[in-house]
MIVOPA-989196 format. One record per residue (C-alpha): residue number from 1; residue in three letters; x, y, z. Coordinates in steps of 0.5 Angstrom, whole numbers, plus 500, padded with zeros to 3 digits. Each point is the difference from the previous one (the first is absolute). Example, Ala and Ser with C-alpha at 12.3 -4.5 7.8 and 13.67 -1.06 7.14 Angstrom:
// residues 2
+-----+------+-----+-----+-----+
| seq | type |  xx |  yy |  zz |
+-----+------+-----+-----+-----+
|   1 |  ALA | 525 | 491 | 516 |
|   2 |  SER | 502 | 507 | 498 |
+-----+------+-----+-----+-----+
***
This chain:
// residues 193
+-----+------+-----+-----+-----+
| seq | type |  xx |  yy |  zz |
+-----+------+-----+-----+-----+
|   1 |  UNK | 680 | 198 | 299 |
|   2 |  UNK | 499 | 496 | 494 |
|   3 |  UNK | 508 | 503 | 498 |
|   4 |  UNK | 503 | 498 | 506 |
|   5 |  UNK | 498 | 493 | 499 |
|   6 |  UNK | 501 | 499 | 492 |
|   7 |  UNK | 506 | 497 | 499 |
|   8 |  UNK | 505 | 504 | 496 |
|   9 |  UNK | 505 | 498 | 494 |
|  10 |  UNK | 507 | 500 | 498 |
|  11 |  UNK | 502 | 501 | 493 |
|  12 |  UNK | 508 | 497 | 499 |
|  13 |  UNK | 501 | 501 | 493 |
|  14 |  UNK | 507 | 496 | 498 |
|  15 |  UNK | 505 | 502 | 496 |
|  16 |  UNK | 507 | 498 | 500 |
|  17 |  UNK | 507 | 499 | 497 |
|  18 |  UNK | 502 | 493 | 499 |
|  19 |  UNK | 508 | 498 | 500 |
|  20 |  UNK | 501 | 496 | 494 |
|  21 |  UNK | 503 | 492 | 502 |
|  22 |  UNK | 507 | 499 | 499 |
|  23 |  UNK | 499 | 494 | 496 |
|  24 |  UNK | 501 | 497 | 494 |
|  25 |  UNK | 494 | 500 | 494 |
|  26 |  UNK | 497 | 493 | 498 |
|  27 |  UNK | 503 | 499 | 493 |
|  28 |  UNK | 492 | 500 | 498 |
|  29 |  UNK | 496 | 505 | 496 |
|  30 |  UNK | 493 | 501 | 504 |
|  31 |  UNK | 494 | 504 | 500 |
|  32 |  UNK | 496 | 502 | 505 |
|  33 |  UNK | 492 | 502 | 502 |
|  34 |  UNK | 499 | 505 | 504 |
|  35 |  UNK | 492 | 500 | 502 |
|  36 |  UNK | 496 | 506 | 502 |
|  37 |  UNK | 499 | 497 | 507 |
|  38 |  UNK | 507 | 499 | 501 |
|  39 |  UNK | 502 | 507 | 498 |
|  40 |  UNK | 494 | 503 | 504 |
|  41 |  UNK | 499 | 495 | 507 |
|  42 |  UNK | 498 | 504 | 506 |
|  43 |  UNK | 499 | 497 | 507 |
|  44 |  UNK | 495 | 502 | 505 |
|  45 |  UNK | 501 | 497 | 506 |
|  46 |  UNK | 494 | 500 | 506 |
|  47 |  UNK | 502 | 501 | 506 |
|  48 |  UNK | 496 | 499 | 506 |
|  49 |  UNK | 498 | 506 | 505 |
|  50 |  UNK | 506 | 503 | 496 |
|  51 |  UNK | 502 | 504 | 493 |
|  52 |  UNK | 499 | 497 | 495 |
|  53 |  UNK | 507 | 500 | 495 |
|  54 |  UNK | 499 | 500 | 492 |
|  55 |  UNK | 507 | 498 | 497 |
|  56 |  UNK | 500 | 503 | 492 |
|  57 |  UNK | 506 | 495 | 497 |
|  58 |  UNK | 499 | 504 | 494 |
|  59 |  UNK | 506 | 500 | 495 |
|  60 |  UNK | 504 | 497 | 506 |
|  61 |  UNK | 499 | 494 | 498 |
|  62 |  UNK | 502 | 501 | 492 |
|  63 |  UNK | 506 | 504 | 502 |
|  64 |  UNK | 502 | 493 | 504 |
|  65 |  UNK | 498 | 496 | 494 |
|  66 |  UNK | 504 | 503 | 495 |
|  67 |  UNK | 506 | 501 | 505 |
|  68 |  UNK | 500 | 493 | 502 |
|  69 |  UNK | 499 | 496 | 493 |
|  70 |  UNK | 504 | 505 | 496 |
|  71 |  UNK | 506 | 498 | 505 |
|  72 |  UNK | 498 | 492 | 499 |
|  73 |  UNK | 498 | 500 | 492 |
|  74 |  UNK | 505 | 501 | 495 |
|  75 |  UNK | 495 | 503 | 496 |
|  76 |  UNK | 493 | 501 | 503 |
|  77 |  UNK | 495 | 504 | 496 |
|  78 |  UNK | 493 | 502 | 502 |
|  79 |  UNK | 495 | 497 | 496 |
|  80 |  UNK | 492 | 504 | 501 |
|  81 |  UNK | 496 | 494 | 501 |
|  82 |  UNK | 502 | 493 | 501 |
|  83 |  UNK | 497 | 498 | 494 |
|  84 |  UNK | 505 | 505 | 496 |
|  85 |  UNK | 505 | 496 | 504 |
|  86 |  UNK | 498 | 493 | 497 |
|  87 |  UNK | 500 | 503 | 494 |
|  88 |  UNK | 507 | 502 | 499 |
|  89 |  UNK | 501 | 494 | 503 |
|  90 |  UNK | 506 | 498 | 495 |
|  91 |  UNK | 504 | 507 | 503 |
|  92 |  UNK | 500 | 497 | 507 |
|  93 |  UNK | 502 | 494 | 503 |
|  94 |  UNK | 494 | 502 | 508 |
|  95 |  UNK | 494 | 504 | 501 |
|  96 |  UNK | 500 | 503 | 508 |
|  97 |  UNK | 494 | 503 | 502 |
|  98 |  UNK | 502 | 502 | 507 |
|  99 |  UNK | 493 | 501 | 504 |
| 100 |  UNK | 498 | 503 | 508 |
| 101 |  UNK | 497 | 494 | 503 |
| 102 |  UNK | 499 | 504 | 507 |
| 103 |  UNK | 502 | 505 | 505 |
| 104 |  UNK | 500 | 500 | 507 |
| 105 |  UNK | 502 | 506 | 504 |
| 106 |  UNK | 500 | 502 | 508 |
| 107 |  UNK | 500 | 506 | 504 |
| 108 |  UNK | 503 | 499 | 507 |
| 109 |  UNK | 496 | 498 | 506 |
| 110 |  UNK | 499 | 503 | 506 |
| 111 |  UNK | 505 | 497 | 505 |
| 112 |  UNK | 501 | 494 | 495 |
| 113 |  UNK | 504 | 502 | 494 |
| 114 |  UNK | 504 | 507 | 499 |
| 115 |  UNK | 501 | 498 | 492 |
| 116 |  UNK | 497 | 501 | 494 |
| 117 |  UNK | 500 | 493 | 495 |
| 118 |  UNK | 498 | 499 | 494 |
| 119 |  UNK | 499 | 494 | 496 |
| 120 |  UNK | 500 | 498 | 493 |
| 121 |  UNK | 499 | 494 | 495 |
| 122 |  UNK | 501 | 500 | 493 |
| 123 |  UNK | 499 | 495 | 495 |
| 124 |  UNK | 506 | 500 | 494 |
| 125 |  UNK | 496 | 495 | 495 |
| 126 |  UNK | 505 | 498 | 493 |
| 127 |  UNK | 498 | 497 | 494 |
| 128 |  UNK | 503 | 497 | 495 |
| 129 |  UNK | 498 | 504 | 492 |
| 130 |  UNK | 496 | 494 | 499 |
| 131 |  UNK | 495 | 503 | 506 |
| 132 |  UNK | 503 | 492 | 504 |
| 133 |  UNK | 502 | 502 | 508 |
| 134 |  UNK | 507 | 501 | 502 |
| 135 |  UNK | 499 | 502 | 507 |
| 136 |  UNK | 493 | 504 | 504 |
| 137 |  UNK | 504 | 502 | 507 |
| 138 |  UNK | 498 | 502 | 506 |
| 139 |  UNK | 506 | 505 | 504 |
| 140 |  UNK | 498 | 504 | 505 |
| 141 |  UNK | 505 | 506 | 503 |
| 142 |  UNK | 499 | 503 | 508 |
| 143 |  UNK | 502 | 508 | 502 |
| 144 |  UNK | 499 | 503 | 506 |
| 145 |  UNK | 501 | 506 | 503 |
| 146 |  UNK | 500 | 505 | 507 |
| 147 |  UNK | 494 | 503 | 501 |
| 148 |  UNK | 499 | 508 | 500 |
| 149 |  UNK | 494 | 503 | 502 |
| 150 |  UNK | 502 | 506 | 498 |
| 151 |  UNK | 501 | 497 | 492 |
| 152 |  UNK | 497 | 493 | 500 |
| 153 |  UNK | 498 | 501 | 493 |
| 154 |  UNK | 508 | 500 | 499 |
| 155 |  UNK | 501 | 494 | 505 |
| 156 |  UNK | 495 | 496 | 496 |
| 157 |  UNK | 503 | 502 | 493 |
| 158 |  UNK | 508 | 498 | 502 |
| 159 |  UNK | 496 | 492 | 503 |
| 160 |  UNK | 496 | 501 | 492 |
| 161 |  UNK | 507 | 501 | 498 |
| 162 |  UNK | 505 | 495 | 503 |
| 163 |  UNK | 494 | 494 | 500 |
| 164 |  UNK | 500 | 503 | 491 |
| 165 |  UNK | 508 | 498 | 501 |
| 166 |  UNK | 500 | 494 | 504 |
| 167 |  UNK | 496 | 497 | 495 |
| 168 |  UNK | 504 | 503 | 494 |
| 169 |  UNK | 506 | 496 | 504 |
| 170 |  UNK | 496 | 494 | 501 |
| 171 |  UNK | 499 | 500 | 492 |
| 172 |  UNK | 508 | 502 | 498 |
| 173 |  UNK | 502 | 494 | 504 |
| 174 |  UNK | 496 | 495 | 500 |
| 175 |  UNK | 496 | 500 | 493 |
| 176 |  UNK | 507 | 497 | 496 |
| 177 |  UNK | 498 | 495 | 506 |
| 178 |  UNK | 493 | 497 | 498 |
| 179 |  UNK | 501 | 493 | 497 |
| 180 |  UNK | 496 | 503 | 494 |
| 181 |  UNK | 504 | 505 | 499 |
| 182 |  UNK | 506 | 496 | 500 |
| 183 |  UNK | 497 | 495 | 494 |
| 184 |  UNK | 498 | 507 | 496 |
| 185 |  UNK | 507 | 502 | 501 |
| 186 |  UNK | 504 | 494 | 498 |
| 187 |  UNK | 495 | 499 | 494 |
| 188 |  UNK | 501 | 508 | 498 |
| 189 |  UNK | 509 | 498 | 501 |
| 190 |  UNK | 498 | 493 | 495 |
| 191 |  UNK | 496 | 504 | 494 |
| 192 |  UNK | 506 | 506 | 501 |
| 193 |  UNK | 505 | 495 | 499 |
+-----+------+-----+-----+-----+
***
C-alpha cells in the first residue's frame, strides 16, 4: 500500500549537440571559468500529487558554453579558477564566469496542458583583468515540447534542451547589445588602434 502511494522519480539526463553560431568572433582574447556547480547542475522538480522529475543537466551545460563563447570570442581560454584568470590578466582583455541561476520545469497537466516546459536562467558575469565588473547579466531561454506518456523522459529532455538553445540564443544576439559590453568593446578597439 505504502508503494502505491509514494511517488516515483524521473531521472532525464541531458546530453546534446549544440550547432555552433554563425557569427563573427569579438576581436577579444577572453578567459573563461567554469565552476563545478555549473559543470554538475541537477534539477529536481516536485510535483504535487505527481512524479517528481530530476533533470541532470551534467555536461550539457559546458558543451553549450564552449560552443557559445568559442563562436563570440576570438580566442577564449579556460582558465582553472577565476583567480588563475585575474592572474594572467595581462594575456586577456575579459574574465566570463557563466553560472545557473535557476531552472524550472513542468510535465503536463491533466485537461490543462499537453506540453512539457522548461525554463532556464543564467548568469554571464564578465570582469575586466583588474577583477573591475564589465557586466552581471541575467538571460533567460524558454523550450517546450509535446508530452509522450510513453517517453516523458525524452519529452522533458527536448524542453531541457530547447530552453538550453533559447538562452544560447538570447546570449549571441544580445550580449554585444549590453551598454557595458558595447563600453568594453569600444575600449578594446582604441587600445588595439
Amino acid at each position: 500500500m505504502l508503494v502505491a502511494l509514494s511517488a516515483c522519480t524521473h531521472s532525464v539526463p541531458v546530453d546534446t549537440e549544440f550547432p555552433e553560431p554563425l557569427i563573427a568572433p569579438m576581436p577579444v582574447a577572453v578567459a573563461v571559468y567554469y565552476d563545478e556547480s555549473l559543470i554538475d547542475f541537477e534539477h529536481t522538480e516536485f510535483i504535487e500529487q505527481g512524479s517528481d522529475w530530476k533533470v541532470k543537466l551534467g555536461d550539457a551545460n559546458l558543451k553549450m558554453f564552449e560552443r557559445l563563447f568559442g563562436s563570440m570570442f576570438e580566442n577564449l581560454v579556460p582558465v582553472a579558477s577565476p583567480e588563475a584568470g585575474f592572474a594572467e590578466g595581462s594575456r586577456f582583455e575579459a574574465i566570463i564566469i557563466p553560472a545557473i541561476e535557476e531552472m524550472q520545469v513542468a510535465p503536463p497537466r491533466y485537461g490543462e496542458s499537453e506540453f512539457f516546459e522548461a525554463w532556464i536562467q543564467y548568469r554571464v558575469e564578465a570582469f575586466h583583468p583588474n577583477r573591475e565588473p564589465i557586466v552581471n547579466w541575467l538571460v533567460s531561454g524558454y523550450g517546450r515540447s509535446e508530452g509522450s506518456m510513453l517517453q516523458p523522459s525524452k519529452s522533458l529532455q527536448e524542453a531541457t534542451v530547447l530552453a538550453m538553445r533559447d538562452a544560447a540564443a538570447n546570449i549571441v544576439i544580445k550580449f554585444r547589445q549590453q551598454p557595458r559590453i558595447r563600453e568594453w568593446l569600444d575600449q578594446q578597439e582604441g587600445a588595439n588602434e
